[in-house]
C-alpha positions as CSV (number, residue, x, y, z in Angstrom):
1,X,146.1,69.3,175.7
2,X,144.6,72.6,176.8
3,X,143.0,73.3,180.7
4,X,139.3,72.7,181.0
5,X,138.4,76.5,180.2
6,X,140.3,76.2,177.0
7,X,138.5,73.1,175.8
8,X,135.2,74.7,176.7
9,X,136.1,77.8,174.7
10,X,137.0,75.5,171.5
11,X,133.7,73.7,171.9
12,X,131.8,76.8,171.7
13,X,133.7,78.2,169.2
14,X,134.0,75.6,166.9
15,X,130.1,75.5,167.3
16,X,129.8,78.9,166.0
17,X,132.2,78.3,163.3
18,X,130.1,75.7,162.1
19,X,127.1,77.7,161.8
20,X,129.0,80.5,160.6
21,X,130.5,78.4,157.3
22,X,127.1,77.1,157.0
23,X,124.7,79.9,157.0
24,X,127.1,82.7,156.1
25,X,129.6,81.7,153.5
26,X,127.3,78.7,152.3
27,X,130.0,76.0,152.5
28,X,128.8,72.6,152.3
29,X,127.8,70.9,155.3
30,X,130.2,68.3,154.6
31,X,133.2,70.3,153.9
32,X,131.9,72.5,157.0
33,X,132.3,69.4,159.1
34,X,135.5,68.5,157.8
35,X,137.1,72.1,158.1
36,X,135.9,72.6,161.7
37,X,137.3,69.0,163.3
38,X,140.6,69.6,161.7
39,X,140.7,73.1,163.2
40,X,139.5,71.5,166.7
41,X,142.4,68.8,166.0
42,X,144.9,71.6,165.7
43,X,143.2,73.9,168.5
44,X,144.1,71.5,171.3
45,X,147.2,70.3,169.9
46,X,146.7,67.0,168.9
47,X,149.6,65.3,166.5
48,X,149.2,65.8,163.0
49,X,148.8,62.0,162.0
50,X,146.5,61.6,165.4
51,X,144.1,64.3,163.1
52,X,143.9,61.9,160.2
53,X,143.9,58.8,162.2
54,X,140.5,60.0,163.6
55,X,138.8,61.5,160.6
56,X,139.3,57.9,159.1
57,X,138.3,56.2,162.1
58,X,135.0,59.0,162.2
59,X,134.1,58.8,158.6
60,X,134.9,54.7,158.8
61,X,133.1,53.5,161.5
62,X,130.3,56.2,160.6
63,X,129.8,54.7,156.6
64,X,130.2,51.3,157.4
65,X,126.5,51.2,158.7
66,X,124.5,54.2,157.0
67,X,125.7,54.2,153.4
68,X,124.1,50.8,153.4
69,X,121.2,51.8,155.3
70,X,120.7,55.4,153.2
71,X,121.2,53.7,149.7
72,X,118.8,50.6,150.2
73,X,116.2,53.0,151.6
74,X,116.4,55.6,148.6
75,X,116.2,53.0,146.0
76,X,113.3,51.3,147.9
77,X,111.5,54.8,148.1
78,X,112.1,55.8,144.5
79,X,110.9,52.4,143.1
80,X,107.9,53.3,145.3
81,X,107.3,56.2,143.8
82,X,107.0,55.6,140.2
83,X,104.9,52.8,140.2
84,X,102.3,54.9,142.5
85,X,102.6,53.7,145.8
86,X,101.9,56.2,147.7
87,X,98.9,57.6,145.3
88,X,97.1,54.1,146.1
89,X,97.9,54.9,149.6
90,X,96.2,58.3,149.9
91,X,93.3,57.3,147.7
92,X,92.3,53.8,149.8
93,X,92.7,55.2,153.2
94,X,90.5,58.2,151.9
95,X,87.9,56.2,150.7
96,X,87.9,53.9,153.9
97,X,87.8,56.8,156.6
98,X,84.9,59.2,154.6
99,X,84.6,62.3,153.8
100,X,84.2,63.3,157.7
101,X,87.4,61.6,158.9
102,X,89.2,62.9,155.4
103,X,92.1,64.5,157.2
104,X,93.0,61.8,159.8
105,X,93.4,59.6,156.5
106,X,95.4,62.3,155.3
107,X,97.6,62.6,158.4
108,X,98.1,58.3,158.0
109,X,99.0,58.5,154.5
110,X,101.6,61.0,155.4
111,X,103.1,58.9,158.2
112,X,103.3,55.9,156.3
113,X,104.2,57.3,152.8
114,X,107.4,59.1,154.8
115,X,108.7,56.2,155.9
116,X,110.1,55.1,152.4
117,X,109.8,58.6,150.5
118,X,111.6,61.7,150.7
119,X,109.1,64.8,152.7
120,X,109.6,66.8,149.6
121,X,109.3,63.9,146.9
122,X,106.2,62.9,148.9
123,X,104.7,66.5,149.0
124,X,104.7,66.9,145.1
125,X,103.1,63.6,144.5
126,X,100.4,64.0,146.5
127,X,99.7,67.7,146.8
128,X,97.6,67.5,143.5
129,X,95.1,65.7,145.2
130,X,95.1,67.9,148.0
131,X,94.2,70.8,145.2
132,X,91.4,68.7,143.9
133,X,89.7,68.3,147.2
134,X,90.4,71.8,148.4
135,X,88.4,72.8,145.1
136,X,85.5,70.6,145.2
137,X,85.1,71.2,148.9
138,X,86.0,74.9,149.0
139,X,87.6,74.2,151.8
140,X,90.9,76.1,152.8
141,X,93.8,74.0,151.4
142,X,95.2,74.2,154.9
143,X,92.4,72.1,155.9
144,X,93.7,69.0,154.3
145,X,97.3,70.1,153.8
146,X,98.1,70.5,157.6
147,X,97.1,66.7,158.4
148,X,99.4,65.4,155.1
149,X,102.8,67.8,156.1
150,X,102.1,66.5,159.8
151,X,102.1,63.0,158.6
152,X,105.0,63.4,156.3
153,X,106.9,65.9,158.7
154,X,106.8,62.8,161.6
155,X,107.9,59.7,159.8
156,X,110.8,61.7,158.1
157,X,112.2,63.2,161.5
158,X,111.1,59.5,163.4
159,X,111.5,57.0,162.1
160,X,114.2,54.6,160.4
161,X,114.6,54.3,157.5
162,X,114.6,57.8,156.9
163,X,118.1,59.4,156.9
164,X,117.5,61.9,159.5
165,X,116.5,58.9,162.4
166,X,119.3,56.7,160.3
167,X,122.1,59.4,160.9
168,X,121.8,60.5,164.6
169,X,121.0,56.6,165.4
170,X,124.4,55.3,163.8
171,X,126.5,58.4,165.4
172,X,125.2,57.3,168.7
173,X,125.0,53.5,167.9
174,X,121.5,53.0,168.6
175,X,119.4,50.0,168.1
176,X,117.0,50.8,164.9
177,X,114.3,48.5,166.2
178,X,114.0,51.0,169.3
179,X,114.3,54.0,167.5
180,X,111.3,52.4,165.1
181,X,109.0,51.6,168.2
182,X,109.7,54.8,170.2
183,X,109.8,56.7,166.6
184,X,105.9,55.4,166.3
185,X,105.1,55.7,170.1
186,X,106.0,59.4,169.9
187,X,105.0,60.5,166.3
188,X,101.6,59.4,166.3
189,X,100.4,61.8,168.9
190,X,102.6,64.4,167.5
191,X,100.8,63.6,164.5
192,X,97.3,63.6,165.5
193,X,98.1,67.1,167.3
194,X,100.2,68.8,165.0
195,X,97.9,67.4,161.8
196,X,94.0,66.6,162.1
197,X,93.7,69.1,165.5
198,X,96.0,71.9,164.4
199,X,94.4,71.6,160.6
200,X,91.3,72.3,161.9
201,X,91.7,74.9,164.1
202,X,94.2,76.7,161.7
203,X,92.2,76.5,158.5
204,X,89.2,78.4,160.6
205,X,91.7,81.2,160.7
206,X,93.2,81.2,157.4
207,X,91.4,80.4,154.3
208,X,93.9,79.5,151.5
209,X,92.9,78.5,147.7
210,X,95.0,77.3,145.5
211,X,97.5,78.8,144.0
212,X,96.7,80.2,140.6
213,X,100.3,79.5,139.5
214,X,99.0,76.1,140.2
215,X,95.6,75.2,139.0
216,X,97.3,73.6,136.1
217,X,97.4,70.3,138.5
218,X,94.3,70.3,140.0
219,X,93.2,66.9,138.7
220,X,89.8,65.2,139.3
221,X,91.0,61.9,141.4
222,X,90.9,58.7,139.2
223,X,89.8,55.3,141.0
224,X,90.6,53.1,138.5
225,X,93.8,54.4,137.4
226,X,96.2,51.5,137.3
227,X,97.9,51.5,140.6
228,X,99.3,48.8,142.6
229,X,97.2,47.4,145.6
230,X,96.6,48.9,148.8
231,X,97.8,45.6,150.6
232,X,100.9,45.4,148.6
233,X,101.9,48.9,149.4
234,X,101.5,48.6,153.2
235,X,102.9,45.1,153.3
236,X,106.1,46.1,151.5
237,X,106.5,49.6,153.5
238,X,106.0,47.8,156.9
239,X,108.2,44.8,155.8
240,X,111.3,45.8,157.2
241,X,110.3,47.7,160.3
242,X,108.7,44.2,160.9
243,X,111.6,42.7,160.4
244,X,114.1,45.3,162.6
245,X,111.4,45.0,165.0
246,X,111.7,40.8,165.3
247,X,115.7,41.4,165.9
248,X,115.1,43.7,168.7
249,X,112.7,41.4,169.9
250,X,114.8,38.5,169.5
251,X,117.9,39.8,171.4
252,X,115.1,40.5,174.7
253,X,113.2,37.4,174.7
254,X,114.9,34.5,173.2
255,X,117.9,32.7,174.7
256,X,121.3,33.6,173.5
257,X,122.4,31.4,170.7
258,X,119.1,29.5,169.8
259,X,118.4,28.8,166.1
260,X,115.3,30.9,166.2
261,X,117.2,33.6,167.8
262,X,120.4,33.8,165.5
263,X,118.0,33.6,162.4
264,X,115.2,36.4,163.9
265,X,118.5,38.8,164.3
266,X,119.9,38.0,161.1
267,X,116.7,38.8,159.1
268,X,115.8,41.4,160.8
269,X,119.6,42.9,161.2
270,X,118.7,46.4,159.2
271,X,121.0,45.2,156.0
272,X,119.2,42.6,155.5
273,X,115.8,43.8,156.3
274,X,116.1,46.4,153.7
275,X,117.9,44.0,151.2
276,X,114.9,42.3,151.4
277,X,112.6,44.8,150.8
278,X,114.3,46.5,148.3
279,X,114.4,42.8,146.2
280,X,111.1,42.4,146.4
281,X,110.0,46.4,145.6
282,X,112.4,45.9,142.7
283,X,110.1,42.9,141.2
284,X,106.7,43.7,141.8
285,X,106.6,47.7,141.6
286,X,109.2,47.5,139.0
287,X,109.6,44.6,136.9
288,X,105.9,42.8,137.5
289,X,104.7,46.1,136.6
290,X,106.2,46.6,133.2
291,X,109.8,48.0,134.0
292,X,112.5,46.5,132.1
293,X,115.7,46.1,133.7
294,X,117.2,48.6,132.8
295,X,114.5,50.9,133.3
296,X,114.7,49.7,136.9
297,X,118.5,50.4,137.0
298,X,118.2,53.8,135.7
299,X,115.2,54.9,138.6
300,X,117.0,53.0,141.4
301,X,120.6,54.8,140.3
302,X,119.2,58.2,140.1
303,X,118.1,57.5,143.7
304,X,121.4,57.1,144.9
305,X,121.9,60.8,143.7
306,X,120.5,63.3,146.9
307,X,121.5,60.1,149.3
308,X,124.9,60.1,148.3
309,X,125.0,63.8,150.0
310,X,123.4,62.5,153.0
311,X,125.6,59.5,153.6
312,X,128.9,62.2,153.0
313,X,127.3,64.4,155.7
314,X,126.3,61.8,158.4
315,X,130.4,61.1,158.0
316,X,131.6,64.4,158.5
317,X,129.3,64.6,161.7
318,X,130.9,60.4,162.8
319,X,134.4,63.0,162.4
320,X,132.8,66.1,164.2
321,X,132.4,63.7,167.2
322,X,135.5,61.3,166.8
323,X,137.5,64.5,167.2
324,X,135.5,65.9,170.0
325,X,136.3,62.5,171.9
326,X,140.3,62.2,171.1
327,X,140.5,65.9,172.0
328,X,139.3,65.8,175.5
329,X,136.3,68.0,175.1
330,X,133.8,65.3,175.3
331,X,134.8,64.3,179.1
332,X,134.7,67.9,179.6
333,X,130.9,68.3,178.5
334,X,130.0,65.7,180.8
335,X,131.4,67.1,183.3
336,X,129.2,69.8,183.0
337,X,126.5,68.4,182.8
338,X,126.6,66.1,185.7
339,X,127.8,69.2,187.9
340,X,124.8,70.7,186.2
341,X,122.3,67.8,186.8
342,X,120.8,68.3,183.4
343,X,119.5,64.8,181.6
344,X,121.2,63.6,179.0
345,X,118.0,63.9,177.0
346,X,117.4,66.9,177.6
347,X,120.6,68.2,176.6
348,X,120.2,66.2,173.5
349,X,117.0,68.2,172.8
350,X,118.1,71.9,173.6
351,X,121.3,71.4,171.5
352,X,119.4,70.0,168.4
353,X,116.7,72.8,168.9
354,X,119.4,76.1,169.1
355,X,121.5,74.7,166.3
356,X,118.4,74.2,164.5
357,X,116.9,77.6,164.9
358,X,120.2,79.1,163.9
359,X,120.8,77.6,160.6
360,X,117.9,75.6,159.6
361,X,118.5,72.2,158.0
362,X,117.1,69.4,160.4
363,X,119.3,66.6,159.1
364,X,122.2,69.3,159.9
365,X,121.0,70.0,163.7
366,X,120.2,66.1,164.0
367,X,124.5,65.5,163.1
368,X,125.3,67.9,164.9
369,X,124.1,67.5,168.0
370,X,124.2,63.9,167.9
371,X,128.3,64.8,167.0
372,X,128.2,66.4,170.7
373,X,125.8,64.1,172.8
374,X,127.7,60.8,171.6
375,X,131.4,61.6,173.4
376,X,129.2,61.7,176.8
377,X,127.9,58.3,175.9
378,X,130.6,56.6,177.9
379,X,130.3,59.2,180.8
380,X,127.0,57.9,181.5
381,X,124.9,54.7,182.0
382,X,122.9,54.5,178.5
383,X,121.0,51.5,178.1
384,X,119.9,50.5,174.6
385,X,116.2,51.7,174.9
386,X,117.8,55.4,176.6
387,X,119.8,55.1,173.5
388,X,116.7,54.9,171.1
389,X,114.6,58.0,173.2
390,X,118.1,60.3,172.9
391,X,117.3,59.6,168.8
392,X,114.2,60.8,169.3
393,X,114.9,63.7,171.6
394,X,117.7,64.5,169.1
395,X,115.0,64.5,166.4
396,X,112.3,66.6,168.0
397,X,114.6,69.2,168.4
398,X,115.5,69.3,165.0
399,X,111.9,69.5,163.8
400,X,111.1,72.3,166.1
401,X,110.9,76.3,164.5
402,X,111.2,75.6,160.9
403,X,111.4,78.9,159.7
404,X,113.0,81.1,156.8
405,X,116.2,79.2,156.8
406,X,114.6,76.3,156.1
407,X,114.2,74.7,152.9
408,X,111.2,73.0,154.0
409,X,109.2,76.5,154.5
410,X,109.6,77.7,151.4
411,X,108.7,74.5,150.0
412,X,105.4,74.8,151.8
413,X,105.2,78.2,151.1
414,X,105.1,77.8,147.6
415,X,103.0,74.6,147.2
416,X,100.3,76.0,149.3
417,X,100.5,79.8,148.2
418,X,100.9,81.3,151.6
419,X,102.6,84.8,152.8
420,X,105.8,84.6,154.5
421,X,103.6,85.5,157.8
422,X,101.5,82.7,157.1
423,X,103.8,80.2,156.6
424,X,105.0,80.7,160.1
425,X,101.3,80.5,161.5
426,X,101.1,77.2,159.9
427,X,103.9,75.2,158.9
428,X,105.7,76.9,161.6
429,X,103.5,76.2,164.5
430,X,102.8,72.8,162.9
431,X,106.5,71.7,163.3
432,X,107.1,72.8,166.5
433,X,104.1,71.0,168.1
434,X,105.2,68.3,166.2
435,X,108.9,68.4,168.2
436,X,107.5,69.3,171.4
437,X,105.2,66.4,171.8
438,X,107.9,64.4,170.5
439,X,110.1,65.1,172.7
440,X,107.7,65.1,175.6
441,X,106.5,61.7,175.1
442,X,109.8,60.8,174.7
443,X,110.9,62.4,177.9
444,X,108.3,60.8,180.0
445,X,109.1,57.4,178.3
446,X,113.0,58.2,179.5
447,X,111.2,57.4,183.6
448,X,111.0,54.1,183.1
449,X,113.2,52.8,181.0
């Protein structure tokens, strides 16, 4: 093993590797992960068969909880999806708030729709509609786009089971149920700011109309297009979070081995949650609604597809901070940071926000930094609710600064037709309100738990 200085040297630099192979030679963040453990491995001399032994114990201990989580999820979302879930959603919650409270019903549909569907998925589906208002109001499009990204942009960094909140909770073994409840506690005021308030004040400053490249699907809303219920849609969404929640619950209020308890935690134990919920999405928004079988194993397969690459990721980062523990560098960061006197949450948040503003991808930053906060876990006294705010501290700082090396911007960019410079005044500012109330709400939670 090397002296202290020497470990804190490989730390950095294998930091700055990482971002380097990322950003600069456009390796895949999975190989990227791989390639820079192994190099730490060999920096501080550990035994070649030590190296593999904790790559397998990384990527092992790492998959045996998300790949289940991450697969269940996607097929759930996708199923969602195509039978117009989260259509019905918007439209209902529209009609019940008015045309005055439009873009707080905008902002909700977001938050909920997010929870099951992909930000990017959810952005095309709905962003018709947002055309279709933003014409027959002449209102900027910002006006109702802000409150819907907001929404969307909170429930896909929050909360489970979306693979962002999935990964950095299973790298630092974190109760799901907490994550959910502080997840909620936290994004709805980032919401509120970042979306309804921020919309407002923004699309007084910027007046956007569509896109020309997209008038082709500005659609006039249809109320009686066949859609599933409103009810149905909530009930299924909010199923398992229910569910997670009861096991959380369980484990803090019931005694220790009671029938109620062992069957509350088993329910609601996030496999089977999710199991649960995927079964029943499966036969009423596929099957009940005219999908054969195999049209229902075709859309639930091709879901699989873009989690597959998350699940490979989250593993390289379970290797990332496997190695970091056997070589000796973890101890060494704590150190630090108790000579230091710097919160473990805090940490949590800085790291997530400087690898985020280097190289972009938030589920990236989450792994990352959630591959160097969880060798300190033992080095400190984490209880299981700390665990669930270091999630969301992790989270925040991974929403925070979206800018040009961001998928998400250009996404934005092009959906709403804004200029580079306004795309930073919007979806920009938007994210990092959205990370910085976060992460204060979830600091001043940290006081008291």
């Amino acid at each position: 093993m090397e002296s202290t200085a020497g470990l804190i040297i490989t730390a950095v630099l294998a930091v700055l590797l990482l971002l380097f192979l990322v950003m600069r030679t456009k390796l895949q963040a999975f190989v990227a992960l791989l390639v820079v453990s192994i190099l730490i491995g060999l920096a501080v001399g550990l035994p070649p068969k030590e190296i593999i032994s904790t790559i397998e114990k990384g990527m092992g201990g790492t998959l045996g909880f998300i790949a289940v989580i991450i697969g269940l999820g996607a097929m759930f979302g996708e199923i969602l999806r195509v039978s117009g879930g989260a259509e019905r959603l918007a439209l209902t919650l529209m009609d019940k708030f008015g045309e005055k409270n439009i873009t707080w019903a905008l902002g909700l549909t977001g938050f909920i729709v997010s929870i099951p569907v992909f930000l990017d998925v959810a952005l095309v589906i709905l962003v018709p509609i947002l055309y279709s208002m933003a014409q027959k109001t002449k209102k900027s499009l910002l006006y109702f786009g802000i409150p819907l990204l907001a929404g969307l942009a909170v429930t896909h960094s929050f909360i489970p089971p979306t693979p962002g909140p999935i990964a950095v909770a299973s790298l630092l073994n974190a109760d799901l149920g907490w994550v959910i409840l502080f997840g909620a506690i936290a994004g709805l005021p980032a919401m509120i700011l970042g979306g309804p308030v921020f919309g407002k004040y923004i699309s007084d400053k910027i007046h956007v109309k569509v896109p020309e490249y997209m008038m082709e699907q500005v659609k006039e809303i249809e109320y009686d297009r066949d859609l599933p219920s409103f009810k149905s849609v909530v009930l299924i969404i909010t199923l398992p979070l229910v569910l997670i929640l009861l096991n959380t619950t369980a484990d803090l209020v019931l005694a220790d081995g009671s029938s109620l308890q062992s069957f509350l935690v088993f329910i609601g134990h996030p496999f089977v949650a999710l199991t649960i919920a995927a079964l029943l999405t499966f036969y009423f928004f596929g099957y009940k609604r005219g999908y054969s079988k195999e049209e229902v194993q075709q859309i639930t397969t091709k879901a699989l597809e873009p989690a597959g690459l998350i699940i490979l990721v989250t593993g390289a980062g379970g290797v990332f901070g496997e190695m970091l523990i056997s070589s000796g560098i973890g101890d060494i960061l704590a150190d630090m940071m108790k000579n230091a006197q710097m919160p473990l949450i805090v940490f949590a948040f800085i790291t997530a926000t400087v690898v985020r503003i280097a190289q972009g991808s938030a589920t990236v930053s989450m792994i990352t930094a959630a591959g160097l906060v969880s060798p300190l876990l033992d080095s400190f006294d984490v209880s299981e609710p700390m665990l669930g705010l270091l999630v969301i501290a992790i989270a925040s700082g991974a929403t925070v600064v979206s800018h040009v090396n961001d998928s998400g911007f250009w996404l934005v960019n092009r959906y709403f037709g804004l200029t580079e410079k306004e795309t930073l005044k919007t979806w920009t500012v938007m994210e990092t309100i959205i990370g910085l109330v976060g992460f204060g709400v979830a600091l001043l939670i940290s006081f008291f738990v």
